[in-house]
C-alpha positions, 0 to 999 in steps of 0.5 A, spaced: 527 568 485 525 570 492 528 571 498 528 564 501 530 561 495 536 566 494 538 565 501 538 558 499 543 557 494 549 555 495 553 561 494 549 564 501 551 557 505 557 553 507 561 549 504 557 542 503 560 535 506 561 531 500 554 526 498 551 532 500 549 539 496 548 542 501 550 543 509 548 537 513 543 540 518 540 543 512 540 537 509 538 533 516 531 538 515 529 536 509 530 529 510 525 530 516 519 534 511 520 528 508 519 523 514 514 528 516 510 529 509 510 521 509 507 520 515 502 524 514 499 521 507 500 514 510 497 515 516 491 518 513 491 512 508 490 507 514 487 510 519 480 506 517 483 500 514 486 500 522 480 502 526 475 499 522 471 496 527 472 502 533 470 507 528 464 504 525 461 503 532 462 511 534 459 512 527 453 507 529 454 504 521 455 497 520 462 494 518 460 493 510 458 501 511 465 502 514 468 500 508 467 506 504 470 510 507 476 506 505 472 507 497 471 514 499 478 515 500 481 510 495 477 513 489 480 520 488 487 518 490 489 513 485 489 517 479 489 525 482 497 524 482 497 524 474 494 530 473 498 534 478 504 531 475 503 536 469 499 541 474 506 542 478 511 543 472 506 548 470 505 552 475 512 551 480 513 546 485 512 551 491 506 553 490 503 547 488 506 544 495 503 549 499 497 549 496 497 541 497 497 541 504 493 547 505 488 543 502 490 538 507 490 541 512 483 543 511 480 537 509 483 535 516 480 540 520 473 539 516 473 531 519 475 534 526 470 538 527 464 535 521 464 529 521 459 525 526 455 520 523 457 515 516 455 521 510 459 526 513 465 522 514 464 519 507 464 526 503 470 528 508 474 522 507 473 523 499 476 530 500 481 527 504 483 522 499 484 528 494 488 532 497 493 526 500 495 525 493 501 529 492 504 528 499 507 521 496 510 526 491 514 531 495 517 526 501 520 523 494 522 531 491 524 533 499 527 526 501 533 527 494 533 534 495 539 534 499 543 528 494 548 530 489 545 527 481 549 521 482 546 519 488 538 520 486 537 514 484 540 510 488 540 512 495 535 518 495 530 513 491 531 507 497 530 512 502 525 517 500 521 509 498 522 506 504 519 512 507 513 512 503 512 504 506 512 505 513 505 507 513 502 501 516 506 499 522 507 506 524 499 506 524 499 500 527 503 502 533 499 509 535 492 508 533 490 504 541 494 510 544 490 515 539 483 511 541 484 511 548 486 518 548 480 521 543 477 516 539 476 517 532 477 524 533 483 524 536 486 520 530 484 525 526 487 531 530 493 526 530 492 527 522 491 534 522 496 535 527 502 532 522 499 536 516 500 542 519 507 540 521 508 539 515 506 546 511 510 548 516 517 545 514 514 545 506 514 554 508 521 553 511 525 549 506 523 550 499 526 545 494 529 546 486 524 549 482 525 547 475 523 552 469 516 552 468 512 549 462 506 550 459 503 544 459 495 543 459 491 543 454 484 542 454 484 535 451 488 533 457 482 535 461 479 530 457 483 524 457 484 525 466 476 526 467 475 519 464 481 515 467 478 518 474 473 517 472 475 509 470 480 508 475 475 511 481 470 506 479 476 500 479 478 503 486 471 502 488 469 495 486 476 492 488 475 496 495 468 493 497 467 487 492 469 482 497 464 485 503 458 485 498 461 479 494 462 479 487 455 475 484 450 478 489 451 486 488 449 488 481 452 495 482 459 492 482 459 490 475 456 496 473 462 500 477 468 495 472 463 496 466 463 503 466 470 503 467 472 500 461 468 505 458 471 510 460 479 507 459 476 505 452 474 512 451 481 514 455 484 511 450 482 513 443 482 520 446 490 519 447 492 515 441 490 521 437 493 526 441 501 530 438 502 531 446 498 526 450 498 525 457 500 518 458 504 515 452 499 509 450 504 506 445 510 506 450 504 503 455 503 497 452 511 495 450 513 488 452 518 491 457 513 496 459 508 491 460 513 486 463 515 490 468 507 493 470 506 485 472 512 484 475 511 489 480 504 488 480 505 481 482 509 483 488 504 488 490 499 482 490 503 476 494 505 482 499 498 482 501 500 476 505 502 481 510 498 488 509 492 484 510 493 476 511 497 477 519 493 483 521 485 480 519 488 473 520 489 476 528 482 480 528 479 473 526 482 471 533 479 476 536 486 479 539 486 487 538 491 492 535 494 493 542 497 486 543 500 486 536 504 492 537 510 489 538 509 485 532 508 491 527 515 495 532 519 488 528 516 490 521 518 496 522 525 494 523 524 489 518 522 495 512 527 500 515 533 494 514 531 492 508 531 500 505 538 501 508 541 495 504 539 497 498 541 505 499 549 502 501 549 496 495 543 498 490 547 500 483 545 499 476 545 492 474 543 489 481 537 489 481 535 482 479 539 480 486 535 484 490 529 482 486 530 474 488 532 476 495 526 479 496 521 473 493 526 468 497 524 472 502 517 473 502 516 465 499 520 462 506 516 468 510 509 465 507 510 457 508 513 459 515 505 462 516 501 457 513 503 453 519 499 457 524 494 455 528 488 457 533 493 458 539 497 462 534 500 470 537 503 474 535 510 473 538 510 466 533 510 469 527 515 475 528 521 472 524 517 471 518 513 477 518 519 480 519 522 476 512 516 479 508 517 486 511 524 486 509 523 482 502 518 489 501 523 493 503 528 491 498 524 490 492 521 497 490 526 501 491 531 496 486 524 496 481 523 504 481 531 506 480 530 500 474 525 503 471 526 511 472 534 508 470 530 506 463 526 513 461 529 518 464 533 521 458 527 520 454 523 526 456 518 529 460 512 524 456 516 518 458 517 519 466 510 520 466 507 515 462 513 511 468 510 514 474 502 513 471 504 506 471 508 505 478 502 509 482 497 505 477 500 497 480 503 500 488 494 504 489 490 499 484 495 492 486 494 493 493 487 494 493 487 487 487 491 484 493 487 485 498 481 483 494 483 477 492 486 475 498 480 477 502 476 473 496 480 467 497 479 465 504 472 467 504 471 461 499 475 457 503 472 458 510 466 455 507 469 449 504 473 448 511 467 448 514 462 443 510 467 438 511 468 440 519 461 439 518 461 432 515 464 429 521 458 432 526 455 426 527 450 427 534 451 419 535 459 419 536 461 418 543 466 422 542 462 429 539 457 427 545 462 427 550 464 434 547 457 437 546 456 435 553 463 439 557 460 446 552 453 445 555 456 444 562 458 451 561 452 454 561 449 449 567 449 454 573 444 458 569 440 453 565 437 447 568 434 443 561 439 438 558 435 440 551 438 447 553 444 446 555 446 441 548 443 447 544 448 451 547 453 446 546 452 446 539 452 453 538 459 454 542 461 448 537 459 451 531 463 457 533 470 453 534 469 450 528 468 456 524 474 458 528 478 453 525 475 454 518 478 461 518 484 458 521 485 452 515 483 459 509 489 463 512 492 458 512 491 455 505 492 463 503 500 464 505 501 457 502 498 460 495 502 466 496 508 461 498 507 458 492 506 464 486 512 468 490 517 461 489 515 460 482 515 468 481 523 467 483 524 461 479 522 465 473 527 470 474 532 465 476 531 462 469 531 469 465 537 471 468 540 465 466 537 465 459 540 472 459 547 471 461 547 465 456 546 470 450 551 474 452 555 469 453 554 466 446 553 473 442 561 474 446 563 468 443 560 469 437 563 475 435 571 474 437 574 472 429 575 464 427 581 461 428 
């Protein structure tokens, strides 16, 4: 043991208040690492999906080459948290962590001072993506650190969860400032600035190291090559499939066919294993299945506000400044719901949290599918703040159910329950945002033809307004023939408009919709197994 651990235990320290294993100001410290190691893994998640449309002009790409820089990044991040889950019980958490944000840091440094142009800033943000995947893990180890057993699951886990989904409101509200400040480069420097934090804090508090393991075996080498090899390939596709569309871009089906190859492979090579990675049989159990759609499910209809109110704004041409304080009440909305379920999360409520957050989610999307052009973002802060808070209750009652069901079953089962939690939150986010974003594209087409229906140059009413768009343009054009064409450009531009409008609005309907029948489902099998209950007790009490 080394100094610093030493120094730690609680025999050097004071006695610790009760709820806490160690003295409060230590305990506030590693509560901050945890804040801090979060913020810089999500922060750098979202940097582009935020900035997309500054970054590509001080890149000089277009909007669809922008877009792999999310791929680039997405690519290693959502399969690397498998391997180095067997890689930190091998080799110790301390070191494991501190190589982790070196290489963060690095990777951080090299897109401050490399990156110039797309290629560079491609290569640097797959290097990003890989070295962000552990920082997820240890705000989750340093966020419960300081909480007795009894409190892990309930209270740590609503924190440390909570802490992990603030990601995006919290980019929201500082990129305009990082922007004005440096650009891109300034984002960057913020990200590189938190990394270092971060290493510090890491340096400084060190957390419960368990017994070392030897755990990796060259088979495991094997089976990790070809799932991130296949969950990369997924990432990818679902990342850009709906900027170069489905049917038209031959290399995305190549991308889904080689990933069913690999997990195939992958497969095969686990069923056959004494000690696999990931435990197949255990994965595909009805309970387990059941409880991968459940919260992919959720990841899905959460699209509503990750994706739907952020480009439903950007297609109205309103900036990320004049959304700020919509996204200050998201974050309130995410910090209430993770306060709720740390004071009244327990085992077996669960389905309580779960039907309070699609009941919020649903009423949040219908109050949405109202909006219209005229539309800010002071109109829909009451049902953006609904969704939030129905997110933030959600994960954190799902992970403790789960973690509450594998946990004494041993090291292979916990990490056969991390791959799938990791596997629906990266995957299902993208899945959501790739359906969502398909969705209103089909449905923006659709509303246009029938808008267009109605163009009908003989009616007096199209005439008149074709005439007030073309008087727009009468102080610099003399031709009437001009002046109409102009007048038909600037209609066909509101009425693309409004088509964007009717397809957002259809897309939270639809989200609407599958979050109320989603709770409709649980309120029936919470009532299936309450009547079960009820008739196995009658049952068993002796005849009369």
């Amino acid at each position: 043991m080394s100094a610093s651990e030493a120094s730690a235990t609680p025999a050097a320290s004071p006695p610790a208040p009760a709820g806490l294993t160690m003295p409060p100001a230590r305990a506030l410290a590693y509560m901050l690492a945890s804040v801090t190691l979060a913020m810089t893994q999500q922060i750098g998640a979202n940097l582009v999906n935020t900035n997309v449309y500054q970054i590509q002009g001080e890149l000089g790409a277009t909007l669809a080459e922008t877009n792999w820089l999310i791929a680039a990044y997405m690519a290693p991040n959502v399969s690397l948290s498998l391997a180095l889950i067997k890689i930190r019980m091998q080799y110790g958490l301390r070191n494991f962590a501190e190589m982790s944000l070196a290489g963060f840091v690095l990777a951080a440094f090299l897109n401050l001072v490399f990156v110039h142009d797309l290629p560079s800033a491609v290569v640097v943000r797959f290097m990003s993506g890989m070295a962000a995947a552990p920082m997820s893990s240890l705000a989750f180890f340093y966020m419960i650190e300081p909480l007795p057993p009894q409190k892990k699951l309930t209270v740590g886990l609503s924190l440390a969860l909570t802490n992990t989904t603030l990601g995006i409101p919290v980019t929201r509200l500082i990129s305009p400032w990082l922007l004005d400040l440096g650009g891109f480069h300034g984002l960057t420097l913020f990200e590189m600035g938190l990394a270092m934090v971060a290493f510090g804090f890491v340096f400084a508090l060190p957390l419960t190291t368990p017994p070392r393991v030897k755990w990796i075996g060259p088979l495991d080498i094997v089976s990790y090559l070809l799932i991130a090899i296949g969950f990369g390939a997924i990432a990818v596709a679902l990342s850009l499939g709906r900027i170069y569309w489905w049917f038209e871009a031959p290399w995305l089906g190549m991308l889904f066919a080689l990933a069913v190859i690999c997990l195939t492979l992958a497969v095969i090579v686990e069923l056959h294993r004494d000690s696999p990675l990931i435990d197949i049989r255990w994965l595909t159990s009805p309970a387990t299945l059941h409880f991968a759609g459940a919260i992919l499910l959720m990841r899905i209809v959460l699209a509503e506000q990750t994706v739907g109110a952020s480009n439903f704004f950007q297609a109205l041409g309103i900036q990320n400044e004049q959304t700020m304080p919509l996204y200050a009440v998201i974050l309130c909305a995410i910090l209430a719901g993770g306060l709720t379920c740390a004071l009244l999360l327990r085992p077996g409520r669960e389905n309580w949290f779960y039907g309070t957050a699609l009941a919020c989610v649903a009423l949040g999307a219908w109050l949405d599918s109202g909006a219209t052009s005229l539309t800010r973002p002071h109109d829909i802060r009451l049902s953006q703040a609904l969704v939030a808070y129905g997110s933030g209750l959600f994960l954190p009652a799902a992970m403790a159910q789960g973690m509450g069901g594998v946990i004494t079953r041993g090291p292979i089962f916990i990490l056969s329950f991390i791959t799938v939690f990791l596997f629906t939150q990266s995957i299902g986010g993208l899945l959501g945002s790739a359906l969502f974003g398909s969705f209103i594209t089909l449905r923006t087409a659709f509303h246009f033809n029938v808008l267009a229906e109605h163009f009908v140059l003989s009616e007096p009413l199209l005439a008149q307004r074709l005439s007030h768009f073309g008087s727009v343009y009468g102080h610099v054009l003399s031709d009437p023939t001009l002046m109409r064409a102009e007048g038909v450009t600037l209609l066909t531009q509101r009425a693309a408009q409004e088509a964007i409008v009717l397809a957002y609005n259809d897309a939270f309907m639809l989200i609407s919709a599958i979050a109320s029948l989603a709770l409709v489902g649980l309120l029936c099998h919470v009532a299936f197994l309450q009547l079960r209950k009820r008739s196995g007790a009658t049952s068993a009490q002796p005849a009369l």
